[in-house]
N, CA, C and O atoms as a Tripos MOL2 file, in Angstrom:
@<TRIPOS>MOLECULE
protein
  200   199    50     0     0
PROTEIN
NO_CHARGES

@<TRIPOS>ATOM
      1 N        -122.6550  175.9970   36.0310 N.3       1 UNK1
      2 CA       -121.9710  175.0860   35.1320 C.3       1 UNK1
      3 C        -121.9040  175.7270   33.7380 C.2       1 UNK1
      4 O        -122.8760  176.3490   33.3080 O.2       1 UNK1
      5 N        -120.9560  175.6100   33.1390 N.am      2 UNK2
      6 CA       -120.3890  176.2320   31.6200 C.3       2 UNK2
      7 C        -121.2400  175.2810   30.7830 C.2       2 UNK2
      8 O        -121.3370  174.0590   30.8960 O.2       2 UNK2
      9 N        -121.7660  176.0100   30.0170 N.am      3 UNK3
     10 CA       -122.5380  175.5820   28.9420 C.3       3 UNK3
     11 C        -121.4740  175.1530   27.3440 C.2       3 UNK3
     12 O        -120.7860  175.9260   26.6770 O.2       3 UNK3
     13 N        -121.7050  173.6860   27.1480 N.am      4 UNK4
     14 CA       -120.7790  173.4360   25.7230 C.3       4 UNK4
     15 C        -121.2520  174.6290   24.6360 C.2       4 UNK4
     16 O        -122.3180  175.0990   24.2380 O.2       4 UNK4
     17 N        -119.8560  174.8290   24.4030 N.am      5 UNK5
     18 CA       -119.6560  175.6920   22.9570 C.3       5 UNK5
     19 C        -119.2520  174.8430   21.9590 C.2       5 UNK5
     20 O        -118.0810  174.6780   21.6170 O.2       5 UNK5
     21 N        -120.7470  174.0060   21.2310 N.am      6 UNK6
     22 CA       -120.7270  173.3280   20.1890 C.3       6 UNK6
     23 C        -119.9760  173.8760   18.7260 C.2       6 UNK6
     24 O        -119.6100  173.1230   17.8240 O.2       6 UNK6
     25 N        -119.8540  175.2620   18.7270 N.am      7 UNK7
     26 CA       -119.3050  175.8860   17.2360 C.3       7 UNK7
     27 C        -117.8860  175.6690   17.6050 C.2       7 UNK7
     28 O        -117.2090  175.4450   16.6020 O.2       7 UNK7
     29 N        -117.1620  175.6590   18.7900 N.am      8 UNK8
     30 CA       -115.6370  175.5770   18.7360 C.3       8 UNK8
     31 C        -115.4260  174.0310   18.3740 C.2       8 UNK8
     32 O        -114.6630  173.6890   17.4710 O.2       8 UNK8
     33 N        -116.1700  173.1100   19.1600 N.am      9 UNK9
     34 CA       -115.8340  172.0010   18.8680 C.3       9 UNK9
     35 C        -116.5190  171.3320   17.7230 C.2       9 UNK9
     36 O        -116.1930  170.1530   17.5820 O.2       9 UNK9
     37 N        -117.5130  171.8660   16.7480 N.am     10 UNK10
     38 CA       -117.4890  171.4010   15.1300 C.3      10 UNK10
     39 C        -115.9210  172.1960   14.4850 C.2      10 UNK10
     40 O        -115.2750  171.6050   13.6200 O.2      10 UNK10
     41 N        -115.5010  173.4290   14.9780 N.am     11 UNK11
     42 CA       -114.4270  173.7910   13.6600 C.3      11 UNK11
     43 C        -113.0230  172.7380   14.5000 C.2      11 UNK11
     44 O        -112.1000  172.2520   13.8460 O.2      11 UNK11
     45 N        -113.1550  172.5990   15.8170 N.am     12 UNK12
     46 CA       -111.9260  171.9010   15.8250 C.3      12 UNK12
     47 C        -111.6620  170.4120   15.2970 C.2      12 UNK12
     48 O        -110.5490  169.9410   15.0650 O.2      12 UNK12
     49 N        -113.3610  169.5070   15.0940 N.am     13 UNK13
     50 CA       -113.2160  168.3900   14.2260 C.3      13 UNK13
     51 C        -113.2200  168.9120   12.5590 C.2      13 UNK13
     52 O        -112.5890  168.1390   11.8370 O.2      13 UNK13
     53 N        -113.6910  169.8280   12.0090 N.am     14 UNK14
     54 CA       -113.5240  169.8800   10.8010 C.3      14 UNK14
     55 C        -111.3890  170.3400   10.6040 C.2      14 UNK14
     56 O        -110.4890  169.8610    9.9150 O.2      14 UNK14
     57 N        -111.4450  171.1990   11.3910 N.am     15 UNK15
     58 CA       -109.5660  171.3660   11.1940 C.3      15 UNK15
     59 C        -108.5820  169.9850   11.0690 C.2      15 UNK15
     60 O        -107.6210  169.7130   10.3500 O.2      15 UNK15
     61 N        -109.3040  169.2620   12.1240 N.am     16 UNK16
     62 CA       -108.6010  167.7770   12.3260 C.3      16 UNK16
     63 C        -108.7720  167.0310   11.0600 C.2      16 UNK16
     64 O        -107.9000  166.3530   10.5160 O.2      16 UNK16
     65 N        -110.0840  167.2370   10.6090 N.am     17 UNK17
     66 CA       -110.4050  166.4420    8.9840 C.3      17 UNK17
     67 C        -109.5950  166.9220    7.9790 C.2      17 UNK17
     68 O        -109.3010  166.1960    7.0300 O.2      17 UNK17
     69 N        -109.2590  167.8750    8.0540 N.am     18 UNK18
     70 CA       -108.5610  168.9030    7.2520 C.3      18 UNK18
     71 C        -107.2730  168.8370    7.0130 C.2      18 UNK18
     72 O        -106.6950  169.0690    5.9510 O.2      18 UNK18
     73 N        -106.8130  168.4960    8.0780 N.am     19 UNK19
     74 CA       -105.6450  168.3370    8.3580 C.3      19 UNK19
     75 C        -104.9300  166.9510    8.2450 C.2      19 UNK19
     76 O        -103.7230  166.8000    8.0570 O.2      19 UNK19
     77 N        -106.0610  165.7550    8.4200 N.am     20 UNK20
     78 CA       -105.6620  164.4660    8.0080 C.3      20 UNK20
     79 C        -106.0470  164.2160    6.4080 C.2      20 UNK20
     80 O        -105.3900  163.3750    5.7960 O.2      20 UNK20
     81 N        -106.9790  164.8540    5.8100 N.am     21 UNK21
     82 CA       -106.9250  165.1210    4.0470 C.3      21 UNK21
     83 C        -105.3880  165.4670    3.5340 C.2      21 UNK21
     84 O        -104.7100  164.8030    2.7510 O.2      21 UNK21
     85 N        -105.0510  166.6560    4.1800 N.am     22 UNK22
     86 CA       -103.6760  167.2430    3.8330 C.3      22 UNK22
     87 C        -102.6160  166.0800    4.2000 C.2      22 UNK22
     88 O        -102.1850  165.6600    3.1260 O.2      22 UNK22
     89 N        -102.1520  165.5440    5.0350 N.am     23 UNK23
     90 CA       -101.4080  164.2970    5.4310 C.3      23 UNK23
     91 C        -101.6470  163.1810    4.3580 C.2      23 UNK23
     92 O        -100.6770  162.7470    3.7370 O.2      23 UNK23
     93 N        -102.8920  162.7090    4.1240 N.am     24 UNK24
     94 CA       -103.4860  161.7460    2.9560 C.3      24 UNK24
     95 C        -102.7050  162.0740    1.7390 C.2      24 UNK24
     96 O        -101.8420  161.3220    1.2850 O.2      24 UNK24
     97 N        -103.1810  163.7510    0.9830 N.am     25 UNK25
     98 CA       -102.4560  164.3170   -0.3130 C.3      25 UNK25
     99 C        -101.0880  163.8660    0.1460 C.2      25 UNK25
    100 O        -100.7730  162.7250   -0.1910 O.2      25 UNK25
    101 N        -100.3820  164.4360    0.7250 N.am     26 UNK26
    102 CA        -99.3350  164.3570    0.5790 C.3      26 UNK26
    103 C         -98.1240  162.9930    0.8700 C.2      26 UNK26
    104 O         -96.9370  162.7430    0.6580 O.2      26 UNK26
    105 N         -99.3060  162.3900    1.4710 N.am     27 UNK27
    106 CA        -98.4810  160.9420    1.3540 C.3      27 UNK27
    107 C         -98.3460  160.4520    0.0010 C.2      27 UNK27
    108 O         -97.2550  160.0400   -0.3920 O.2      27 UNK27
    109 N         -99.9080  160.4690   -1.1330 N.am     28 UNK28
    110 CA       -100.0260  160.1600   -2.3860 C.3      28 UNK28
    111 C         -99.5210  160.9770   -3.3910 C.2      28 UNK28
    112 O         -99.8540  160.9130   -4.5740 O.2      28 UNK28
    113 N         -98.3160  162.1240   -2.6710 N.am     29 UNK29
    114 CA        -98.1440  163.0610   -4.0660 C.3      29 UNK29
    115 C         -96.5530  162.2970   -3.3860 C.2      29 UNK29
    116 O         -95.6960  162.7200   -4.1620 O.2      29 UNK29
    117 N         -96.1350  161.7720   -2.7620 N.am     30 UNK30
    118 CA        -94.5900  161.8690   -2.5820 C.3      30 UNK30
    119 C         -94.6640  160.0540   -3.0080 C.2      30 UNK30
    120 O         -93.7900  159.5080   -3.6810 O.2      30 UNK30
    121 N         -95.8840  159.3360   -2.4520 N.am     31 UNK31
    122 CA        -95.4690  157.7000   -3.3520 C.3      31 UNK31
    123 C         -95.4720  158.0250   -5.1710 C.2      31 UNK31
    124 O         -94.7570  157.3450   -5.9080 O.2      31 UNK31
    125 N         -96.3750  159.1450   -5.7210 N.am     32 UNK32
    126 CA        -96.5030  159.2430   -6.7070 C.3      32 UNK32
    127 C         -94.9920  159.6940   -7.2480 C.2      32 UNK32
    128 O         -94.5570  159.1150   -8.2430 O.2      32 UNK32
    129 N         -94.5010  160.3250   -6.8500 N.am     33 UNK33
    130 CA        -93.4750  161.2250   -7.0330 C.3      33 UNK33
    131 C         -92.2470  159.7220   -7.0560 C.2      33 UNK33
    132 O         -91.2820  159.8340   -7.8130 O.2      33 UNK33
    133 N         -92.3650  158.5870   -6.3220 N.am     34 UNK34
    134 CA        -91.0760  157.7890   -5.7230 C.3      34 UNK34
    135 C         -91.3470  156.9770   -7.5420 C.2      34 UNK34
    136 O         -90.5250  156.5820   -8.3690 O.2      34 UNK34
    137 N         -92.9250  157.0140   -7.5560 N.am     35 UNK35
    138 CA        -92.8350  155.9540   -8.1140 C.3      35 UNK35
    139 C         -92.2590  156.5890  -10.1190 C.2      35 UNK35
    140 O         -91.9440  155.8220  -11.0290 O.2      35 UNK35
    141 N         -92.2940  157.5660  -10.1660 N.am     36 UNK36
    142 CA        -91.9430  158.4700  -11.5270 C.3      36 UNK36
    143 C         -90.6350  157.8340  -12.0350 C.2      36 UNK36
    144 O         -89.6660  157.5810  -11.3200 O.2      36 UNK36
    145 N         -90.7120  157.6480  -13.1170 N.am     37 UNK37
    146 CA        -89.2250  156.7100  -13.6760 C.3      37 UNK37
    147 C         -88.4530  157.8630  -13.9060 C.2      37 UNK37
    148 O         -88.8490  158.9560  -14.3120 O.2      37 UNK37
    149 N         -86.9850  157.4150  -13.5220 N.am     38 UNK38
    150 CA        -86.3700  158.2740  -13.2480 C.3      38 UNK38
    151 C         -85.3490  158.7270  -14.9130 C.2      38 UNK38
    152 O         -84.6510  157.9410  -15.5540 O.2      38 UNK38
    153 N         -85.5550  159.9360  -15.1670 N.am     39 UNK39
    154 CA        -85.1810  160.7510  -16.6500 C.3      39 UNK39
    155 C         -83.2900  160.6570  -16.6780 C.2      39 UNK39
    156 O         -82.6170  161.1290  -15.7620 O.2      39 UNK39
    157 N         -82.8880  160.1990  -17.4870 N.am     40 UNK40
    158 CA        -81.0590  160.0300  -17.7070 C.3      40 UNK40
    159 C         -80.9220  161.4400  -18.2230 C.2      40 UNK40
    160 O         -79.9890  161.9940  -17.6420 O.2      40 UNK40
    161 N         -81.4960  162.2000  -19.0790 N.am     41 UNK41
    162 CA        -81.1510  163.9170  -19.0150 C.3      41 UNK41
    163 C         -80.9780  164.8100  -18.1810 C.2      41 UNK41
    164 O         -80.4140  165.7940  -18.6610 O.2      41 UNK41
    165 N         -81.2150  164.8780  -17.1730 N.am     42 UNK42
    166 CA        -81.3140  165.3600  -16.0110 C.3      42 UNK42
    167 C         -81.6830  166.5130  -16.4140 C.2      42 UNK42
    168 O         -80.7950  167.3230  -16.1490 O.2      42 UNK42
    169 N         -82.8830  167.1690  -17.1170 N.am     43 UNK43
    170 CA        -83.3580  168.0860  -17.5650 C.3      43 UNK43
    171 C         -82.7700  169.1190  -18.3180 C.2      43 UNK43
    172 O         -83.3800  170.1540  -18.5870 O.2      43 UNK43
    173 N         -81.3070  168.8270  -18.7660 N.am     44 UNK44
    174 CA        -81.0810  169.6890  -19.9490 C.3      44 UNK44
    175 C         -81.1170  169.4430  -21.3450 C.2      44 UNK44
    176 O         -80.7700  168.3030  -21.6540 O.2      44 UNK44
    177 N         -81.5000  170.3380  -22.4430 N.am     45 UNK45
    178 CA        -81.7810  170.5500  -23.6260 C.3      45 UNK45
    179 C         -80.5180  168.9750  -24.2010 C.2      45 UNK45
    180 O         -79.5490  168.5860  -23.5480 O.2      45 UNK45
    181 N         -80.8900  168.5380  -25.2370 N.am     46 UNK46
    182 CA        -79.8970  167.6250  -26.0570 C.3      46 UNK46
    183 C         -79.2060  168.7200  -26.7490 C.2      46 UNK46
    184 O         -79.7180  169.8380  -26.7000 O.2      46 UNK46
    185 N         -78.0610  168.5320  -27.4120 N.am     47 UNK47
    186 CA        -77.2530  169.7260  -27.8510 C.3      47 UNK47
    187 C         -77.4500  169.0750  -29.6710 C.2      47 UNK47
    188 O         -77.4740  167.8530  -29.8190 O.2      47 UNK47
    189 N         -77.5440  169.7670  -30.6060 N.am     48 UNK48
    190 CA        -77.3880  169.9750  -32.0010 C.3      48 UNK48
    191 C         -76.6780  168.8470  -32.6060 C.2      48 UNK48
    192 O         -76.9550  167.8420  -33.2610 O.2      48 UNK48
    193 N         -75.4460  169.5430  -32.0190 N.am     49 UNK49
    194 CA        -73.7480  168.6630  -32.7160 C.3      49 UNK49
    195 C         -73.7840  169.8290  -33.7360 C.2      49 UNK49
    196 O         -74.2920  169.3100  -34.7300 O.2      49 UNK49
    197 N         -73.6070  170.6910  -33.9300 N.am     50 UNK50
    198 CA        -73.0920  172.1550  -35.0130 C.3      50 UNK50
    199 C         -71.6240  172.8880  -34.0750 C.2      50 UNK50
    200 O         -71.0400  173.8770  -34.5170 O.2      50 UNK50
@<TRIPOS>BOND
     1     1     2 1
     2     2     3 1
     3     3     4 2
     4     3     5 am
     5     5     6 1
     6     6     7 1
     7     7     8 2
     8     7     9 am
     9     9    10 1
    10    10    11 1
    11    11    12 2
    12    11    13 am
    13    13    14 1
    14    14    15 1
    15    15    16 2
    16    15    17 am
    17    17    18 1
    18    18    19 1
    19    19    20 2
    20    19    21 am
    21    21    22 1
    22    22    23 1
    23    23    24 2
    24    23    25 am
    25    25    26 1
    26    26    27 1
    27    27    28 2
    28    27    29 am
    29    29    30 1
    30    30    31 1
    31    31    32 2
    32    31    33 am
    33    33    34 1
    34    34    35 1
    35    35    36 2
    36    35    37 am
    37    37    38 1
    38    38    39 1
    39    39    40 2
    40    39    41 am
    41    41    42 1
    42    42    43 1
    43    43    44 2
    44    43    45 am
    45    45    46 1
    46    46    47 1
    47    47    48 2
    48    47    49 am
    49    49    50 1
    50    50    51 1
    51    51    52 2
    52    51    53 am
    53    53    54 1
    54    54    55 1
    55    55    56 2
    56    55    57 am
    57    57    58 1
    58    58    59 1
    59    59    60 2
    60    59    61 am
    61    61    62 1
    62    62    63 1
    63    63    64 2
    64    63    65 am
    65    65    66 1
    66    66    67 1
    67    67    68 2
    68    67    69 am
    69    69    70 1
    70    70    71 1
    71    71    72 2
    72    71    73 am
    73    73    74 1
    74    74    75 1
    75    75    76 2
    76    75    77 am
    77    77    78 1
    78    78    79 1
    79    79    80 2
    80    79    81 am
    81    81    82 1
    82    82    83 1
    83    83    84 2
    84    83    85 am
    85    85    86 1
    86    86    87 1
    87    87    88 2
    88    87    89 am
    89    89    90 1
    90    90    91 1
    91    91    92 2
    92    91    93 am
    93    93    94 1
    94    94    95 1
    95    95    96 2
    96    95    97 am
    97    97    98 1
    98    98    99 1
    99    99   100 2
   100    99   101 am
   101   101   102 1
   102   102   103 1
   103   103   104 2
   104   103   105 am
   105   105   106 1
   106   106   107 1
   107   107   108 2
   108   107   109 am
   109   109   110 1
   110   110   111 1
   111   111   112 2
   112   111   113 am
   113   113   114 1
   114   114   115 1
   115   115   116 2
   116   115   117 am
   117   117   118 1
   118   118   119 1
   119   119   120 2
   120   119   121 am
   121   121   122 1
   122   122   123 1
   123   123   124 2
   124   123   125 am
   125   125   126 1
   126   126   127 1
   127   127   128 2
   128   127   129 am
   129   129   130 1
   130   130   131 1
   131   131   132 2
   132   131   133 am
   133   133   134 1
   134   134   135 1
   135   135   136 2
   136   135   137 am
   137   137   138 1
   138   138   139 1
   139   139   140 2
   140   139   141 am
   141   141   142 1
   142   142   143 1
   143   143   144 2
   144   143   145 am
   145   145   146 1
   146   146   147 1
   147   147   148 2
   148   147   149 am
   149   149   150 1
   150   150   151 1
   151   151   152 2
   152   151   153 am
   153   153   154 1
   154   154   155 1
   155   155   156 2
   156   155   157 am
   157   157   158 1
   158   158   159 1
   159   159   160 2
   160   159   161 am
   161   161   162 1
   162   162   163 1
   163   163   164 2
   164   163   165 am
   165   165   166 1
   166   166   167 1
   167   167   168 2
   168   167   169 am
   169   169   170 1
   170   170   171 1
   171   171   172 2
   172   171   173 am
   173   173   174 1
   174   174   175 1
   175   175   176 2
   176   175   177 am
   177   177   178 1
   178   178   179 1
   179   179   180 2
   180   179   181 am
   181   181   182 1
   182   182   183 1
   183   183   184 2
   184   183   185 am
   185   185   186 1
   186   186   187 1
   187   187   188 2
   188   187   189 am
   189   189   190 1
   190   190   191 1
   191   191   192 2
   192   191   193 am
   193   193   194 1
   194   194   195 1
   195   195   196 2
   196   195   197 am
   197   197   198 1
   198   198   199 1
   199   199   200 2
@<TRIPOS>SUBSTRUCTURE
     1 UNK1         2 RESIDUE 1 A UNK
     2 UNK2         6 RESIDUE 1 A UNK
     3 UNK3        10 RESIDUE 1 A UNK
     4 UNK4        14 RESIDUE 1 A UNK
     5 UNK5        18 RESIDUE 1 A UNK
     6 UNK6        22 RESIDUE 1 A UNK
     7 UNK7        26 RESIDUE 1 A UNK
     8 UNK8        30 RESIDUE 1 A UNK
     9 UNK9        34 RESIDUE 1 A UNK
    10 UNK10       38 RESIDUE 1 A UNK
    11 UNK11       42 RESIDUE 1 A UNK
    12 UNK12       46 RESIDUE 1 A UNK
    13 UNK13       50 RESIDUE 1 A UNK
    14 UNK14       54 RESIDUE 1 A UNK
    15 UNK15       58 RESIDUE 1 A UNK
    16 UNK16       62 RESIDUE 1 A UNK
    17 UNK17       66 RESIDUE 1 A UNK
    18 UNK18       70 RESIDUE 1 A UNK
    19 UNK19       74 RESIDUE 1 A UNK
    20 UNK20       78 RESIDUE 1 A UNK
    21 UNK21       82 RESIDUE 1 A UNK
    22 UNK22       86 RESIDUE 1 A UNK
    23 UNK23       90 RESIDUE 1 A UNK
    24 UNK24       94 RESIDUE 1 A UNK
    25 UNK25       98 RESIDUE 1 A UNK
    26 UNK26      102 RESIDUE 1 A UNK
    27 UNK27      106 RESIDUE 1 A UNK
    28 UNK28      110 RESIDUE 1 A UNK
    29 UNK29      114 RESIDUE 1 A UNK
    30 UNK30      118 RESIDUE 1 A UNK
    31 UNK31      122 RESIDUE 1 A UNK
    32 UNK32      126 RESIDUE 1 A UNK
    33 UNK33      130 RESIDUE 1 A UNK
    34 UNK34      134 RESIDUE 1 A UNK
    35 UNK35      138 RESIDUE 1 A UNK
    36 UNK36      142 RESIDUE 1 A UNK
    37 UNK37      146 RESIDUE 1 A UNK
    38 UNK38      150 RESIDUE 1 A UNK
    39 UNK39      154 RESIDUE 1 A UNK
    40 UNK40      158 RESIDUE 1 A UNK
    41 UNK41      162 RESIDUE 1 A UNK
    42 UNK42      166 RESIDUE 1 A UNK
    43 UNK43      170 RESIDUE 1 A UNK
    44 UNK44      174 RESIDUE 1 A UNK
    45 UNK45      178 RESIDUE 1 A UNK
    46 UNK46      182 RESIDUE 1 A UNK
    47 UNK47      186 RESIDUE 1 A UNK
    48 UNK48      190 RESIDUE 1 A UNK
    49 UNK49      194 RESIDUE 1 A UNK
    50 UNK50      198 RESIDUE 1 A UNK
């Protein structure tokens, strides 16, 4: 009988943790992102008037 290889299956739950952290960030960087009031310049410079 095959003996458990406990080191594969700690890195494959830490990858899974890892990987649902990363899913977490990025749910809270794209509500963060929805929620940003939205700029009427659309990022160019105001002009002088000269």
């Amino acid at each position: 009988m095959a003996k458990p290889n406990y080191s594969f299956e700690k890195r494959q739950r830490e990858l899974a943790k890892k990987k649902k952290q990363d899913e977490k960030a990025a749910q809270k960087a794209a509500a963060r992102e929805a929620a940003k009031p939205a700029t009427p310049n659309d990022g160019r410079e105001p002009s002088s008037g000269q």
